[in-house]
C-alpha positions in Angstrom: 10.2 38.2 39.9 11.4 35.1 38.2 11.1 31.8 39.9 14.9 30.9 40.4 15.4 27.0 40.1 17.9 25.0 42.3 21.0 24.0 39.6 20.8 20.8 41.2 17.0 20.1 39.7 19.3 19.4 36.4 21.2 16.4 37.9 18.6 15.2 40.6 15.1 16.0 38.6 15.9 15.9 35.0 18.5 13.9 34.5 16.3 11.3 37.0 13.5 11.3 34.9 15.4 11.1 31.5 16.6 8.1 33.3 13.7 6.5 34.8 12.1 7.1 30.7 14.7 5.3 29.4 14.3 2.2 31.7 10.1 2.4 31.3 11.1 2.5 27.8 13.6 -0.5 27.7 11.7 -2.8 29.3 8.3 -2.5 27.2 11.0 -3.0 24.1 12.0 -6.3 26.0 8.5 -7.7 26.8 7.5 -7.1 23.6 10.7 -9.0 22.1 9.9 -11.7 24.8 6.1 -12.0 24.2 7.2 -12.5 20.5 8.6 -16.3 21.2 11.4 -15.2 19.0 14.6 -12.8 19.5 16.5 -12.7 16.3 20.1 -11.2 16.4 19.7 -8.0 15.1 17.2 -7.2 18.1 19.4 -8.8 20.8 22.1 -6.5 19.1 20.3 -3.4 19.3 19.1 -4.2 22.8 22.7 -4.0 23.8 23.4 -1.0 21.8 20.5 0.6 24.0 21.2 -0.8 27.7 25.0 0.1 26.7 24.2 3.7 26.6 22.0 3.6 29.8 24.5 1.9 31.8 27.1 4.7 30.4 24.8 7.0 31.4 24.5 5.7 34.9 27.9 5.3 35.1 28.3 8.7 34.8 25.7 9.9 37.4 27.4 7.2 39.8 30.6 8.5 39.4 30.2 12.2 40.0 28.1 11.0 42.8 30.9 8.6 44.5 33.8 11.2 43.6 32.3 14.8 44.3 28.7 15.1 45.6 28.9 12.5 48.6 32.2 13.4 50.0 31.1 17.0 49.8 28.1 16.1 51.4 29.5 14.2 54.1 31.5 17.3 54.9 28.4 19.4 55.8 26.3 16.1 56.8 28.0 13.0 58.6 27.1 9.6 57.6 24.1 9.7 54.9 26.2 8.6 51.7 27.8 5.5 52.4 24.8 2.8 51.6 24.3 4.5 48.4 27.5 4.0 47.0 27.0 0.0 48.2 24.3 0.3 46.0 25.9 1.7 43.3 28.2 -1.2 43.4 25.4 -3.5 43.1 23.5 -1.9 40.4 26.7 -1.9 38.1 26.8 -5.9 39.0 23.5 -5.5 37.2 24.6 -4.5 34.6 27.3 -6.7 34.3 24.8 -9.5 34.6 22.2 -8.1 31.7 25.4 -8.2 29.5 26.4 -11.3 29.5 23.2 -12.6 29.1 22.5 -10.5 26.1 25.9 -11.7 24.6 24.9 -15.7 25.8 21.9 -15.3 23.6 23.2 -13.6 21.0 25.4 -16.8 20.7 22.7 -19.5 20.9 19.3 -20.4 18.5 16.2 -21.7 19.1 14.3 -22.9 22.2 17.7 -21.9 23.9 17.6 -18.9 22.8 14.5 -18.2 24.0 14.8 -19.6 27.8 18.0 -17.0 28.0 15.4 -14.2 26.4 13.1 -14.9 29.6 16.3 -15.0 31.7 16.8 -11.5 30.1 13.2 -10.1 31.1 13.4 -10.6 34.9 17.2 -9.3 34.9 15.8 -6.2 32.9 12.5 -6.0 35.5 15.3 -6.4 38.2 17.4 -3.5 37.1 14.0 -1.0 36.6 12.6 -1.7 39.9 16.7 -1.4 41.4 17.2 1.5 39.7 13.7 3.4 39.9 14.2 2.6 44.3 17.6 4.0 44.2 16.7 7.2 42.3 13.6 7.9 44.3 15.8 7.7 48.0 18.2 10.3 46.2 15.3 12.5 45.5 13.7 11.6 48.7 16.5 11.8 51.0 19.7 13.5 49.6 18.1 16.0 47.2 16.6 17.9 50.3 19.6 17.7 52.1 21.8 19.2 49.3 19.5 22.1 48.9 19.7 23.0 52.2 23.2 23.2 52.7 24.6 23.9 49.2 24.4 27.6 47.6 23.1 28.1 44.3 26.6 28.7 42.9 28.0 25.6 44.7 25.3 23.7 43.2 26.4 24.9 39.9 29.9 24.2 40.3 28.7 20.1 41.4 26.7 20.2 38.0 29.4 21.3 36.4 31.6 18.9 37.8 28.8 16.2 36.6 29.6 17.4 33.1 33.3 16.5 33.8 32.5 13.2 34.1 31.0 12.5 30.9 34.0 11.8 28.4 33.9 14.7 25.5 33.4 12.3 22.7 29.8 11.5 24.3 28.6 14.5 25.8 26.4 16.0 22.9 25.0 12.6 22.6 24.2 12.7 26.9 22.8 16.5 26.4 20.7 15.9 23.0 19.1 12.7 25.2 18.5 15.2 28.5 18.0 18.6 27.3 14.5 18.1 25.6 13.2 17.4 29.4 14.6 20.6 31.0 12.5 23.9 30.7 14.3 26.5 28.8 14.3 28.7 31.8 15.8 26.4 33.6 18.5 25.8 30.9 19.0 29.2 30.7 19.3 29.7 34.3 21.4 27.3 35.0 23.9 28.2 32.0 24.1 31.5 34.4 25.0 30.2 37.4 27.8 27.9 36.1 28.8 31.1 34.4 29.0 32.5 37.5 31.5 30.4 39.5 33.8 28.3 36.7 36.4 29.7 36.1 38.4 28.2 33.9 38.1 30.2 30.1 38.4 26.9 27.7 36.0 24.8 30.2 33.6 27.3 30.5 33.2 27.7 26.5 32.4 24.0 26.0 30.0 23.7 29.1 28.4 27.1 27.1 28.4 25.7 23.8 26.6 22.5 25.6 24.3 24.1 27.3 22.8 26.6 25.2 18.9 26.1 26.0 16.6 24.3 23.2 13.2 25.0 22.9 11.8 23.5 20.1 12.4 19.4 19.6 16.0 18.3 19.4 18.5 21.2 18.1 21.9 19.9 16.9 24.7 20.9 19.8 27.2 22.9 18.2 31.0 21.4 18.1 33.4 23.8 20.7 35.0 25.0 17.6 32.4 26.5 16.2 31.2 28.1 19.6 31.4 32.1 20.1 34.2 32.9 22.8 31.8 33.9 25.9 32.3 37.0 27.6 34.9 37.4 29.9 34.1 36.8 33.7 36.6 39.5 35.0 33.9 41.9 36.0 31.1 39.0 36.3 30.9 39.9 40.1 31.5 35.8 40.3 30.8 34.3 43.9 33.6 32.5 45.3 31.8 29.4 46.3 34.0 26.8 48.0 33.2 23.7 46.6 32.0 25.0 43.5 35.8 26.7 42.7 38.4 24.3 44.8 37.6 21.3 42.8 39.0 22.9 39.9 42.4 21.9 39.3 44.4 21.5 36.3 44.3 17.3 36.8 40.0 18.1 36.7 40.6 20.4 33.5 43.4 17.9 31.3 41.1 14.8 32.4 38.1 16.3 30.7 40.0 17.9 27.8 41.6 14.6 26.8 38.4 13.0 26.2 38.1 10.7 29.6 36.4 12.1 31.7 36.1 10.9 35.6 37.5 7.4 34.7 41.1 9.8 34.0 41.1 10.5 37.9 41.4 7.1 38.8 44.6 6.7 36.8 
């Protein structure tokens, strides 16, 4: 029999990791460009290209996290949410931080320059070791919790939810970053479950296109339009699943199909 994997390994094991590579990643980049002595534009500029993503990324995970895992959580579990959305207010004052001082040295030359460049190293070494804490507590603490209490198919329907969040302009970008760290199987697995409980037609045939399993290197996502019409879940034998179903609504489907994503919900 085949191993089944927990949907939420996607969100809390993958999508972690891709996370935590990207940060290992960012900050070798910046000692490097520090150790240099000299930071010319075009590398402060593609520095903030590259922590722009990551805190979009972040973002993103935050979001769902604050707007649909925690309160659903909290209704099965009391009290075990509210210090990580504190610290998800402080990590995105981070953020906020690292840009400006990107965009203060992007403005200055010289011996200038470089003292706001070694500013820039310990914010970046601040945010890794902030970031790498926060994501090993979820895993540690919440992850565990979640599985216990949360079905397969409403675990699906919280990564599906996830998805939501990311606007649709950027989501093949998100998926061609994350998918290359997620077993096929577990692609493929997943893809069924979400199958399984969404059931809205036209939401359901861009999470498909998306999530189409890769298993060699990085495969071009295909565009919705050119994406087969999946089967029909009339006669799926889909599991009513609560949370995976309620949250649903026809606000959750026009904020995603409009291109924005969570922040549309806040409107």
């Amino acid at each position: 029999m085949t191993h089944q994997y927990p949907p939420l390994n996607y969100f809390y094991s993958h999508f972690h990791d891709s996370i935590k590579a990207e940060l290992a990643s960012l900050v070798k980049w910046v000692q490097q460009l520090s150790g240099d002595g000299v930071a010319n534009e075009s590398q402060l500029l593609e520095l903030r290209e590259r922590y722009k993503f990551l805190e979009q990324v972040y973002k993103y995970h935050s979001s769902v996290e604050d707007e649909v895992v925690y309160p659903a959580l909290d209704a099965k579990v009391k009290n075990v949410t509210l210090a990580y959305s504190v610290e998800h207010q402080d990590e995105e004052l981070l953020f906020e931080q690292l840009a400006q001082l990107i965009s203060t040295a992007v403005d200055q030359q010289g011996a200038k320059r470089d003292a706001t460049v070694r500013g820039l190293m310990c914010k970046v070494e601040e945010i890794h070791t902030t970031l790498k804490k926060h994501l090993a507590k979820e895993e540690e603490q919440l992850l565990p919790l979640l599985l216990k209490h949360f079905s397969f198919a409403e675990q699906a329907g919280l990564v599906a939810q996830f998805l939501y969040c990311i606007p649709l302009a950027a989501v093949g970008r998100v998926l061609a970053w994350l998918k290359p760290r997620v077993p096929q199987v577990e692609q493929e697995q997943l893809l069924q479950h979400i199958q399984a409980v969404l059931p809205d037609q036209l939401l359901l045939q861009l999470l498909t296109s998306w999530l189409q399993p890769i298993s060699d290197g990085l495969d071009s996502l295909p565009s919705p339009a050119a994406s087969p019409t999946p089967p029909s879940l009339a006669s799926s034998g889909r599991q009513d699943s609560g949370i995976a179903l309620s949250a649903f609504t026809t606000t959750h489907r026009a904020a995603y199909l409009d291109g924005s994503g969570c922040e549309a919900r806040h409107s």
